[in-house]
ZADREN-367572 format. One record per residue (C-alpha): residue in three letters; x, z negated, y negated. Coordinates in steps of 0.02 Angstrom, whole numbers, padded with zeros to 5 digits, always signed. Layout:
BEGIN
AlaXZY/...
# end
This chain:
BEGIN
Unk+00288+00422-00291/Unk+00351+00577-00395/Unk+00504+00576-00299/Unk+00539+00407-00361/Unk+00572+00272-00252/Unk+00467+00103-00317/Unk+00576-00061-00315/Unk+00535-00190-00172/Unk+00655-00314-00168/Unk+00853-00330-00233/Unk+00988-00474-00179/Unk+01142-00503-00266/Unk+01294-00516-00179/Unk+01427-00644-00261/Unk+01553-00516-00224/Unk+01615-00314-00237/Unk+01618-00198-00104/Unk+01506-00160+00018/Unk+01376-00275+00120/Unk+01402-00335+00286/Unk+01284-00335+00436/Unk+01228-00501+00403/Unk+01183-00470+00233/Unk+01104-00321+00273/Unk+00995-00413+00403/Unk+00953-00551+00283/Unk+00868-00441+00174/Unk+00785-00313+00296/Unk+00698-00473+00359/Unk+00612-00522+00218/Unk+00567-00330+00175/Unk+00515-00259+00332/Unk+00372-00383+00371/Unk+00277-00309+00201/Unk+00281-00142+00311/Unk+00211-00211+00469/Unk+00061-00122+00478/Unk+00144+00036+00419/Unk+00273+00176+00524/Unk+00422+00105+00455/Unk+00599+00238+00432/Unk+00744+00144+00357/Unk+00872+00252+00257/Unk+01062+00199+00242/Unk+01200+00302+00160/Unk+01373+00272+00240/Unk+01373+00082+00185/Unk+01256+00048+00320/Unk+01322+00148+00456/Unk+01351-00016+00582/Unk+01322+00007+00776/Unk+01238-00162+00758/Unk+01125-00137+00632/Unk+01066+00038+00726/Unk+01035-00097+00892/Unk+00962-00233+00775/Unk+00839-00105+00732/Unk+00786-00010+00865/Unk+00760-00215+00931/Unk+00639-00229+00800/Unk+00550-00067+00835/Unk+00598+00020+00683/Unk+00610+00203+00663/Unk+00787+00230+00540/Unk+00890+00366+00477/Unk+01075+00309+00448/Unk+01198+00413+00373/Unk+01371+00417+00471/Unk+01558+00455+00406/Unk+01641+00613+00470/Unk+01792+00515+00563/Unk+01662+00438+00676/Unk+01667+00484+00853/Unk+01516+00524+00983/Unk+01504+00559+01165/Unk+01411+00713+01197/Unk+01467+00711+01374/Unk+01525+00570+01510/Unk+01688+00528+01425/Unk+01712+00665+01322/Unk+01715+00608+01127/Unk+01691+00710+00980/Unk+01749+00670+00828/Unk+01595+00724+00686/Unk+01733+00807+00573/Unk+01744+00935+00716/Unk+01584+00975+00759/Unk+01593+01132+00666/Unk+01464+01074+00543/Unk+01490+01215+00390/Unk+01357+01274+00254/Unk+01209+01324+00314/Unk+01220+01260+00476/Unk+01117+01125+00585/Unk+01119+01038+00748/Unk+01033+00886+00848/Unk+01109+00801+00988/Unk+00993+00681+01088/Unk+01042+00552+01185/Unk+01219+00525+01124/Unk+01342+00369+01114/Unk+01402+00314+00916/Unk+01595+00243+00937/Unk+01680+00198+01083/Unk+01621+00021+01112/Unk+01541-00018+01256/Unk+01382-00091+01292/Unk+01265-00026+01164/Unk+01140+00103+01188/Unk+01119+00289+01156/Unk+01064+00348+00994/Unk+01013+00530+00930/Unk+01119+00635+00800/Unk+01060+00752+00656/Unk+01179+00855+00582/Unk+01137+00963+00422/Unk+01251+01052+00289/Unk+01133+01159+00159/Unk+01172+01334+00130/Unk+01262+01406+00002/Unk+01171+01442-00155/Unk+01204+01564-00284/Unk+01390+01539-00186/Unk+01383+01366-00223/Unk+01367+01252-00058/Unk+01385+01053-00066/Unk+01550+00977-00032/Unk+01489+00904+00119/Unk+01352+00903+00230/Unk+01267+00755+00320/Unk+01295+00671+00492/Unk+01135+00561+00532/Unk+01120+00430+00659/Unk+00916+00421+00708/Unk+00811+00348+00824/Unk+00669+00510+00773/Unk+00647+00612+00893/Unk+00689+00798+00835/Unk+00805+00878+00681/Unk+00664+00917+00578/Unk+00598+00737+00554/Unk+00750+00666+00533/Unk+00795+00780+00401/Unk+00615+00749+00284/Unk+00640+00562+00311/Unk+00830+00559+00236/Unk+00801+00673+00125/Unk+00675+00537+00064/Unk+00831+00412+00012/Unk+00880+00543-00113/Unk+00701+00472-00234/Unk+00798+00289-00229/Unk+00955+00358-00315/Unk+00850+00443-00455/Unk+00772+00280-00461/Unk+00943+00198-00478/Unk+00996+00319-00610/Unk+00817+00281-00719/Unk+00889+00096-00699/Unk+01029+00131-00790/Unk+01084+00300-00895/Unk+00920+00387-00856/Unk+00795+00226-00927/Unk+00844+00062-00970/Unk+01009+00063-00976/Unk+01029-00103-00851/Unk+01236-00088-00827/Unk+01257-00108-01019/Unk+01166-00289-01029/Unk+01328-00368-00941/Unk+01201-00501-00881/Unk+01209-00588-00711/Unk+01171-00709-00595/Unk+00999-00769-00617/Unk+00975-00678-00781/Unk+01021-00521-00683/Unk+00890-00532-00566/Unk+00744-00604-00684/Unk+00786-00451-00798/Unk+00777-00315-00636/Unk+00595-00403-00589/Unk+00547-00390-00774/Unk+00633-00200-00747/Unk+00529-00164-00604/Unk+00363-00201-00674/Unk+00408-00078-00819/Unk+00485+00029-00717/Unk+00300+00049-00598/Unk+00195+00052-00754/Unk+00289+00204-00810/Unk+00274+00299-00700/Unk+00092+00275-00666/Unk+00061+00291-00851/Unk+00170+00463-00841/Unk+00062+00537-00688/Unk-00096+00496-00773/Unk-00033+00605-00939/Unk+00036+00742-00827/Unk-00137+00769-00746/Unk-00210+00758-00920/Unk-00103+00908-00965/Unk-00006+00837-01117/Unk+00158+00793-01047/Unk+00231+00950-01157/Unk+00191+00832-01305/Unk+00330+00716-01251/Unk+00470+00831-01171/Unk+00479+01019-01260/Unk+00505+01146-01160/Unk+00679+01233-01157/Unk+00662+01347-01007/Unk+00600+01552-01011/Unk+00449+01552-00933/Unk+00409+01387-00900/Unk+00247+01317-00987/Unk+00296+01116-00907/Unk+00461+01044-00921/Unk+00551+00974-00763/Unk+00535+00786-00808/Unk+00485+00643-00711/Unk+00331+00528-00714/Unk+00446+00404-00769/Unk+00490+00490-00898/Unk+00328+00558-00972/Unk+00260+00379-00972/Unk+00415+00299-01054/Unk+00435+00417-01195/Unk+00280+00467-01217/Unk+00250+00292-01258/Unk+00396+00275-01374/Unk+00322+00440-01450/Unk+00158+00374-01478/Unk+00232+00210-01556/Unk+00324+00321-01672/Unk+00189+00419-01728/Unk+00078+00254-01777/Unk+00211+00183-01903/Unk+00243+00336-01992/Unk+00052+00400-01992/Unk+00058+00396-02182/Unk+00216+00489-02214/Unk+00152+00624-02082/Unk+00001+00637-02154/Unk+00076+00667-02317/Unk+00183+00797-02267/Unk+00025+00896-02179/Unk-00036+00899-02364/Unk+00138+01017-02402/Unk+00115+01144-02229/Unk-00092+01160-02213/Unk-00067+01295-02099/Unk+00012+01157-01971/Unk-00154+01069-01967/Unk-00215+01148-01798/Unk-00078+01075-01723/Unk-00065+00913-01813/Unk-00243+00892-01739/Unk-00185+00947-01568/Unk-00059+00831-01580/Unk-00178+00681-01624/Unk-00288+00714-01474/Unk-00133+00724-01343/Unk-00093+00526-01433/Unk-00251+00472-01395/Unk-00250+00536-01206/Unk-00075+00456-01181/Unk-00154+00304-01283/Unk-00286+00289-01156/Unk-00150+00308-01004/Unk-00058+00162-01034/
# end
């Protein structure tokens, strides 16, 4: 929604580090079964690139894009092993290989392999590009679905620096989790509220516009509805000393009143 992943369902792990297959499996069974009558795609970055998760899920029928390290090795060929770091993946370039084996243990079956490093631009490439183990069919949907995971980190960053700020509580345990459910809820009701103001065309009311040429400012739903809710709150308890003010700068007036309609819109979008 907006390019912003909406929150489903979170487990805390009583340690640091990164989750094993079983944990990974613990929670994948509770969330996939919401998605059963839907064409599932999982997304993993490199945390979750485990030959048996890949088999656990092409056993449950699910379609999944899982991001590989570069010191992996495939077979292309009978026997003959690649390691990913040279494949000759370099800016710009892509490749697909169908069909191929993920590590050199035996008895588990052949997966497909997505590889995609963007171009340079403005002589700036990323660092890195992106090996992807799949179970889609061609380069081209593999690429749109991961490409998708990218909305979960910007909702990870609204969690924290970009919103509410979640690291600096120092909560946890069961007040960790009852405050990301309460988070969640806020978090969806955002950014509805923020796509209803954007369509009602007052969004530049809540984020001013700092870039030549551009009449709308590149902010999220999530945004729009959060501060233009804190904006609107602002504006009630200091009516009087606005109103004042407007008595000092008449010639503002137009836009005072332009400014009162765009409150009630955003008002009526919450």
């Amino acid at each position: 929604m907006d390019k912003r992943s909406i929150p489903i369902y979170f487990e805390l792990l009583d340690k640091l580090g990164s989750s094993n297959f079983n944990e990974q499996e613990a929670v994948f069974k509770k969330a996939l079964p919401i998605f059963k009558n839907y064409k599932t795609v999982l997304l993993g970055d490199r945390e979750f690139c485990s030959i048996k998760l890949a088999n656990w899920l092409t056993d449950q029928k699910v379609y999944f894009c899982l991001r590989i390290k570069k010191d992996a090795f495939i077979e292309i060929e009978p026997e003959i092993w690649l390691q990913l770091k040279n494949s000759g993946l370099s800016p710009g370039v892509s490749f697909f290989y169908q069909g191929i084996k993920y590590t050199k243990s035996t008895g588990f079956i052949t997966f497909n392999l997505a590889g995609k490093w963007k171009r340079k631009r403005f002589g700036v490439a990323p660092e890195e590009g992106w090996f992807i183990l799949t179970n889609l069919d061609d380069l081209d949907s593999a690429l749109i679905a991961y490409k998708q995971r990218f909305d979960i980190e910007e909702m990870f960053r609204d969690f924290k620096s970009g919103g509410y700020n979640l690291e600096d509580t120092n909560v946890s345990g069961q007040r960790l989790i009852s405050l990301i459910l309460l988070i969640s809820l806020a978090y969806t009701s955002a950014t509805i509220s923020g796509q209803k103001i954007k369509r009602m065309g007052v969004q530049k009311y809540v984020g001013r516009i700092k870039e030549f040429l551009r009449t709308i400012r590149r902010y999220s739903s999530f945004y729009i509805g959060l501060y233009g809710s804190n904006w609107v709150n602002f504006m009630e308890n200091s009516y009087e000393l606005v109103a004042e003010l407007m008595t000092l700068a008449p010639n503002k007036r137009k836009y005072y009143q332009q400014g009162e309609r765009a409150m009630k819109l955003i008002l009526s979008a919450s």
